[in-house]
RORO-753996 format. One record per residue (C-alpha): residue in one letter; y, x, z. Coordinates in pm, whole numbers, plus 50000, padded with zeros to 5 digits. Layout:
<rs>
AYXZ...
</rs>
This chain:
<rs>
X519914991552117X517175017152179X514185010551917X511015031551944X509765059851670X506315044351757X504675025551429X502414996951569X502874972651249X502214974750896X503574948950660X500654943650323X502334924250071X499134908749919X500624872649778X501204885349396X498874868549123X497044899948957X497664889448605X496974926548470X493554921348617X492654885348450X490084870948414X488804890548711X491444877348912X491824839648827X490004830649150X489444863249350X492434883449457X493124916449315X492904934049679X489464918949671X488444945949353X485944973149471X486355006549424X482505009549452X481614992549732X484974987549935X487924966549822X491234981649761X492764964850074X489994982550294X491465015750194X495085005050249X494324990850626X492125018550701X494875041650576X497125023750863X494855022751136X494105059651073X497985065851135X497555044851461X498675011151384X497134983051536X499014952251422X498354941551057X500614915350851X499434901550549X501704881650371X499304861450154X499604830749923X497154802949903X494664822249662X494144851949903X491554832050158X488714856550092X491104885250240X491314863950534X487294865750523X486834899750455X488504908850806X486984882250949X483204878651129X480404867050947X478224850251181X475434837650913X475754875550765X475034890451058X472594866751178X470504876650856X470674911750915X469804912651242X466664891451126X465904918250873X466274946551139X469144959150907X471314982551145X473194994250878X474044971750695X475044950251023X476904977651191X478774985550837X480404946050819X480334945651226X482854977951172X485234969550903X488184961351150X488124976751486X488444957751815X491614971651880X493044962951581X494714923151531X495234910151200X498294881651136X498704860850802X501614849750672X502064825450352X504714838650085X505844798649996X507674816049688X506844844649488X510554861149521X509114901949493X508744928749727X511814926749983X511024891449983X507124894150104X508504923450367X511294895650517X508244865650569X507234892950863X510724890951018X509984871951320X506594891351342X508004924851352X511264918651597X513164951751669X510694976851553X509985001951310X507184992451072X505315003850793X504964983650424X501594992650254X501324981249887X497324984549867X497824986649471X498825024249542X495685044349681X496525078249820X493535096149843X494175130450088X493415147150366X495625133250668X496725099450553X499865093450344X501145072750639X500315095550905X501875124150748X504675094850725X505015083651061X504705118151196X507975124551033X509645094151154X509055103151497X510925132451445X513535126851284X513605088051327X514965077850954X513155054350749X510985070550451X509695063550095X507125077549925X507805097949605X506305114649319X507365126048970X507135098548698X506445106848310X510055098148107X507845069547969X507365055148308X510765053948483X511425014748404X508665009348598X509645024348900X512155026049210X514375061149148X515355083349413X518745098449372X518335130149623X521285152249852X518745179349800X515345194849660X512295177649847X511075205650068X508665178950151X511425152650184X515105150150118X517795123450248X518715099149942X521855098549840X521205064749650X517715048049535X517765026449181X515404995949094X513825004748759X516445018448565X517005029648197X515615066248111X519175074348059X520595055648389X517505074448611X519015094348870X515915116248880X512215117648819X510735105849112X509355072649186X508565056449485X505055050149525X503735023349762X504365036950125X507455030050332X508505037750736X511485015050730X513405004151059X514184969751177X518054966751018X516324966950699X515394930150726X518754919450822X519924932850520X517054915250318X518084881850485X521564887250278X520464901449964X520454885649670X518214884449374X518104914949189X515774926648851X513154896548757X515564874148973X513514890149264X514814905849579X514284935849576X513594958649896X514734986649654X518154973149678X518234968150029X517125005050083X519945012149896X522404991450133X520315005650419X521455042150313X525015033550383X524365027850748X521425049450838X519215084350668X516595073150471X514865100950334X512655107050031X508595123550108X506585140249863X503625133650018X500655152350014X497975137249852X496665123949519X497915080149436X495885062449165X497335028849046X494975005849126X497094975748990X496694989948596X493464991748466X493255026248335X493955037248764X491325012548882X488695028648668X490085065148731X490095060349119X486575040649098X485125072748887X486775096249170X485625078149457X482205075049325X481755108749246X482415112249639X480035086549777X477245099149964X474485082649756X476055078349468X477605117149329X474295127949197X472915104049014X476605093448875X477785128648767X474405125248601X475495100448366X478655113448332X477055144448168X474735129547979X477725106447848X479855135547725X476505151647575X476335120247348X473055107547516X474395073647625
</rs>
């Protein structure tokens, strides 16, 4: 059966409880965290639309309404800004999603981990290549992670991960790339390892939030079992998926902060605010007179 190198979906697995992030996130969902003035999840769907995609899937738990919202019109919002002649304001939250652009929901009933959330979308996605976003990652660069992404899948029409290099400290923490070859920006795997000993690690790299995966994948995720954390893992069913298909490894170009530990939230919220318009002066400003002691 033919299936198209075109990405229209993107799969954001948003149900998980943010317990790194509480008390913050005992009622508002860790998505919902602004770096500045735009929540995490903004970046990761603007990230997709940016690399063409037009249908978004959220699979959400019942804690995640005010993502629902976010993407959503605000009639009484609006309604006040167009009283107060505020243009900007009310063509900023007019603008979030564009028209083009449809957003589906889909409840996680059980927290079962990663390949889990990415199988709810089954009957959503059909027989089509898609993309899974994890909004926790966010890859600041030039052309979007997942464009650079998707560009390669239409060419060579394998599904891709995202890599980097992870410190020795870090590789429990991580999905492990074993590769056929050096990435020269990507490499075939020749196996792929949820969180493994230092010792057991087939390399350094770790795969980072950003996948091009095609539809087979979720067959296989209908049949896997539970894997580390009694979760199932979409790292596992990669690795099944390798058997019957290329799935490469991408270094991508770019620079990923990890927004779901603190220490990344507050490095990517210093970065991105040393970027904003208004902001970069008068921050860097404090900054300096920080480090001079002044503060």
């Amino acid at each position: 059966m033919h299936i198209s190198r075109k990405i229209r979906k993107a799969v954001f697995p948003v149900a998980g409880l943010g317990t790194r992030f509480l008390p913050a996130t005992k009622a508002s969902p860790k998505e919902m965290l602004p770096i500045v003035d735009k929540p995490i999840i903004q970046f990761a769907v603007e990230e997709a639309i940016a690399a063409g995609i037009r249908e978004l899937i959220f699979i959400t738990s019942g804690t995640k309404r005010s993502i629902e919202d976010h993407f959503d019109s605000n009639f009484e919002l609006e309604m006040k800004l167009r009283e107060k002649n505020n243009k900007e304001m009310l063509h900023l939250v007019q603008n979030i999603l564009p028209k083009n652009v449809s957003c589906v929901y889909v409840r996680q009933p059980e927290a079962l981990g990663l390949g889990h959330a990415v199988l709810c979308a089954k009957d959503l996605i059909g027989n089509e290549p898609f993309a899974v976003i994890l909004a926790d990652d966010l890859i600041d660069s030039g052309t979007s992670c997942l464009s650079q992404m998707c560009d390669l899948f239409e060419a060579t029409g394998g599904s891709f991960v995202a890599v980097q290099p992870v410190e020795d400290d870090e590789v429990h923490r991580y999905g492990i790339v074993d590769l056929m070859k050096d990435l020269d920006p990507y490499a075939q795997l020749k196996g792929i390892v949820e969180k493994p000993a230092l010792q057991d690690a087939p390399s350094r790299h770790g795969v980072v939030g950003r996948y091009i995966l095609t539809p087979q994948i979720l067959d296989i995720l209908a049949t896997t079992a539970r894997g580390a954390g009694g979760e199932i893992q979409l790292t596992d069913a990669i690795s099944q998926l390798l058997r019957l298909e290329k799935v490469f490894a991408y270094a991508f170009d770019g620079v990923r902060y990890d927004c779901g530990s603190k220490l990344g939230y507050l490095e990517a919220t210093i970065v991105f605010a040393l970027k904003h318009p208004d902001l970069a002066k008068p921050f860097q400003e404090i900054l300096d007179r920080y480090q001079a002691g002044k503060l």
